[in-house]
C-alpha atoms as an extended CHARMM CRD file, in Angstrom:
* protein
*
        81  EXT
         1         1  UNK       CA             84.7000000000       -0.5830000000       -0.3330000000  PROA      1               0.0000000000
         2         2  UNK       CA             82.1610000000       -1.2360000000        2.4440000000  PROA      2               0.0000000000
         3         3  UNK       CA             79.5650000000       -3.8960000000        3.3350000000  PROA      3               0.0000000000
         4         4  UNK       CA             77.0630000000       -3.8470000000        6.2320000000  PROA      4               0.0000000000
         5         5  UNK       CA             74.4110000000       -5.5690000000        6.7690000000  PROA      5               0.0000000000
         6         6  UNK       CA             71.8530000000       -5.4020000000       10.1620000000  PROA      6               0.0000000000
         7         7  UNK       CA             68.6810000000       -6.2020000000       10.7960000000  PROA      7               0.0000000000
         8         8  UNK       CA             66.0730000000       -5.9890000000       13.9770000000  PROA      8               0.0000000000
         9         9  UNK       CA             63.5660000000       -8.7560000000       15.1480000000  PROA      9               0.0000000000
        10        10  UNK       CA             60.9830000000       -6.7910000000       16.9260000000  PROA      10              0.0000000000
        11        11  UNK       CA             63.0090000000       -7.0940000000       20.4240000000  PROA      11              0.0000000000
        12        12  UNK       CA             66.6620000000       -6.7710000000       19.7560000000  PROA      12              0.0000000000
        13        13  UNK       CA             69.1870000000       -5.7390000000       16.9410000000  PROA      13              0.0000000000
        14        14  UNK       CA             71.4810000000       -8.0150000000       15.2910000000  PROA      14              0.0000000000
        15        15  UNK       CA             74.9240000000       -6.8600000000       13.1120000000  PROA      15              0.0000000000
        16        16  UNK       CA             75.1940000000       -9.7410000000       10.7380000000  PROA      16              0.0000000000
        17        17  UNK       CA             78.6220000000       -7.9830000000        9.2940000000  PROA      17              0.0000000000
        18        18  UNK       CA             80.6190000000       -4.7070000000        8.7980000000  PROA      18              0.0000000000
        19        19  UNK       CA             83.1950000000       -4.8550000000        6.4640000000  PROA      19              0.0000000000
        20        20  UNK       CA             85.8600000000       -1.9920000000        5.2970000000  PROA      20              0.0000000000
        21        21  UNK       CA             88.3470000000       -2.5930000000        2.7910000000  PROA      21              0.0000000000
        22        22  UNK       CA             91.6300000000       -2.1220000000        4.3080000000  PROA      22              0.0000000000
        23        23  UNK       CA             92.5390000000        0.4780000000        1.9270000000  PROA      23              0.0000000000
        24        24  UNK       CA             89.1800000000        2.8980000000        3.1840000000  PROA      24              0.0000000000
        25        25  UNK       CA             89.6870000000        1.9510000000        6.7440000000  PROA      25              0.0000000000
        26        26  UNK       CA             90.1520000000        4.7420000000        9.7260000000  PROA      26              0.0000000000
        27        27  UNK       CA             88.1930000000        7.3510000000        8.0330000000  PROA      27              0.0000000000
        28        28  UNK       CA             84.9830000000        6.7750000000        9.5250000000  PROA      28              0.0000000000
        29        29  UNK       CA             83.0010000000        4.7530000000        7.2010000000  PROA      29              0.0000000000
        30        30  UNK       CA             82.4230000000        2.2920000000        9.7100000000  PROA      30              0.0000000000
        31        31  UNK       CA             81.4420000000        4.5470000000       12.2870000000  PROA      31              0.0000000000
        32        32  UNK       CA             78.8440000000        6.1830000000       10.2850000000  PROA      32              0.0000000000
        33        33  UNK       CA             77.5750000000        3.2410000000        9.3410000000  PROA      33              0.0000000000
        34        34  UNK       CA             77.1310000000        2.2750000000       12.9800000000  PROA      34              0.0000000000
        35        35  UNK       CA             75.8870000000        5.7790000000       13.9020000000  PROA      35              0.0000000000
        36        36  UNK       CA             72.8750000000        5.4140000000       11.0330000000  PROA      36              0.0000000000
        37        37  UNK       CA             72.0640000000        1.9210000000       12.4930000000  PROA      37              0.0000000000
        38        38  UNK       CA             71.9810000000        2.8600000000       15.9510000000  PROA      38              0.0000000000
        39        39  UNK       CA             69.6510000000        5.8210000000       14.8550000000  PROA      39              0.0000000000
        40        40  UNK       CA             67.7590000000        3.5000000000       13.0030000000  PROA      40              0.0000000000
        41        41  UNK       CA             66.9130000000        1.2550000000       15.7630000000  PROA      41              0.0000000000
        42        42  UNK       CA             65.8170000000        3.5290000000       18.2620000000  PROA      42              0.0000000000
        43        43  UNK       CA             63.8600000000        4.7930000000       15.7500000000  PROA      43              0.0000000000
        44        44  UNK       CA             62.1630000000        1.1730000000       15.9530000000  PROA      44              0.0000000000
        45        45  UNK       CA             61.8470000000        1.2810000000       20.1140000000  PROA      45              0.0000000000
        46        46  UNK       CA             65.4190000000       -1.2030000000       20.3100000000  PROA      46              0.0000000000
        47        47  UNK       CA             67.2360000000       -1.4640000000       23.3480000000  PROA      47              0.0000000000
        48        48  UNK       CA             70.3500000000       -2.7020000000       22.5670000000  PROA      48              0.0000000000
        49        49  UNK       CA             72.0970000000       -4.8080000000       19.7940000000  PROA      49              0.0000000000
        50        50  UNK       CA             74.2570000000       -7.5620000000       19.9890000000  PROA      50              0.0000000000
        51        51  UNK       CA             76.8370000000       -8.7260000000       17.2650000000  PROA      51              0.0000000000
        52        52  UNK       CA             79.9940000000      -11.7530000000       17.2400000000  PROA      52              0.0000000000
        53        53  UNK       CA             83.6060000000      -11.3250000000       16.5520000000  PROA      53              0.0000000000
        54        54  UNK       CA             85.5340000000      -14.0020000000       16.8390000000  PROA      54              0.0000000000
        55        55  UNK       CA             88.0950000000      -14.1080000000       19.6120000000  PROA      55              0.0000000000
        56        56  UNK       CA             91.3720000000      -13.6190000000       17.3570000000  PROA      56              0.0000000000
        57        57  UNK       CA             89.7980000000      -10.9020000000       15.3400000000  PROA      57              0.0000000000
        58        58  UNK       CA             91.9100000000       -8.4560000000       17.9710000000  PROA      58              0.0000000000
        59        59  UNK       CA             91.1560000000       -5.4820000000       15.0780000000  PROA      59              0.0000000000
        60        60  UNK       CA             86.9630000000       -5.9820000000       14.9460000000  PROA      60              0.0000000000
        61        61  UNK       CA             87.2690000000       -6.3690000000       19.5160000000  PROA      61              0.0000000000
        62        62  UNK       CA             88.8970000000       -3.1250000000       19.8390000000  PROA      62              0.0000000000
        63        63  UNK       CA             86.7750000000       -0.8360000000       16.8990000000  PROA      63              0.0000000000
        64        64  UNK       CA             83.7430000000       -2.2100000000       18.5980000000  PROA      64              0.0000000000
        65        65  UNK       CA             85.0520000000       -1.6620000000       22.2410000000  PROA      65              0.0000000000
        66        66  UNK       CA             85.9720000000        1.7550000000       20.9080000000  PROA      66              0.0000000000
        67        67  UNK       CA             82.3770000000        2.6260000000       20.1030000000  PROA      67              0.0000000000
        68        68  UNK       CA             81.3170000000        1.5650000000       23.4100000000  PROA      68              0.0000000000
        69        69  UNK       CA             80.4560000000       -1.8240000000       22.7270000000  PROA      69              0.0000000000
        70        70  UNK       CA             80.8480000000       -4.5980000000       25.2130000000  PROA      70              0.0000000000
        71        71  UNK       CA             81.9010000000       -8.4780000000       25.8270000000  PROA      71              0.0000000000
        72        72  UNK       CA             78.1100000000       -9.5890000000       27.2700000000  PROA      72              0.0000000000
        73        73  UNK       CA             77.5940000000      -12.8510000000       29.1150000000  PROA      73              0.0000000000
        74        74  UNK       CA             75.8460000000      -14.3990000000       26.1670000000  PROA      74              0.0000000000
        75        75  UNK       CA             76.3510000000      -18.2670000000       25.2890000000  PROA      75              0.0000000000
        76        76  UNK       CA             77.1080000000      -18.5900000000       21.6300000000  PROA      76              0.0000000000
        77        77  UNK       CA             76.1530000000      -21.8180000000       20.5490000000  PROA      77              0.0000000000
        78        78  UNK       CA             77.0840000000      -23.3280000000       17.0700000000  PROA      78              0.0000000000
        79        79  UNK       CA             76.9250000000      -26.4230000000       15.1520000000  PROA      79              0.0000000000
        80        80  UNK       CA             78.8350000000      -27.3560000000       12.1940000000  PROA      80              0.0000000000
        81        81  UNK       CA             77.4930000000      -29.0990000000        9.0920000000  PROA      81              0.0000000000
């Protein structure tokens, strides 16, 4: 039904993934999910969080954009094996 997993270095928080199966999607499983990590991490002292979407995952952009999330001026760097 749902998967999330987060985490939190000491300095910043990181969303690893958020998944919602299609069929439980738009009634706010995801957003609690968010709200008990965000609650979470200021619990810790955290600032802010980052997380990736990849740029045709249109869906993922505009849930995160819609819970005030947005595009930073990070460099994502990668490597493939």
């Amino acid at each position: 039904m749902a998967a999330f997993w987060g985490g939190f270095d000491g300095r910043r928080g990181m969303i690893y993934h958020l998944a919602i199966d299609r069929d439980y999607r738009r009634q706010g499983i995801g957003k609690r999910l968010m709200q008990e990590f965000e609650l979470r991490l200021r619990a810790k002292g955290c600032l802010r969080y980052y997380l990736l979407v990849t740029k045709d995952n249109g869906e993922a952009v505009d849930y995160y954009e819609s819970i005030g999330c947005k595009v930073t001026n990070l460099h994502v760097l990668g490597k493939s094996l």
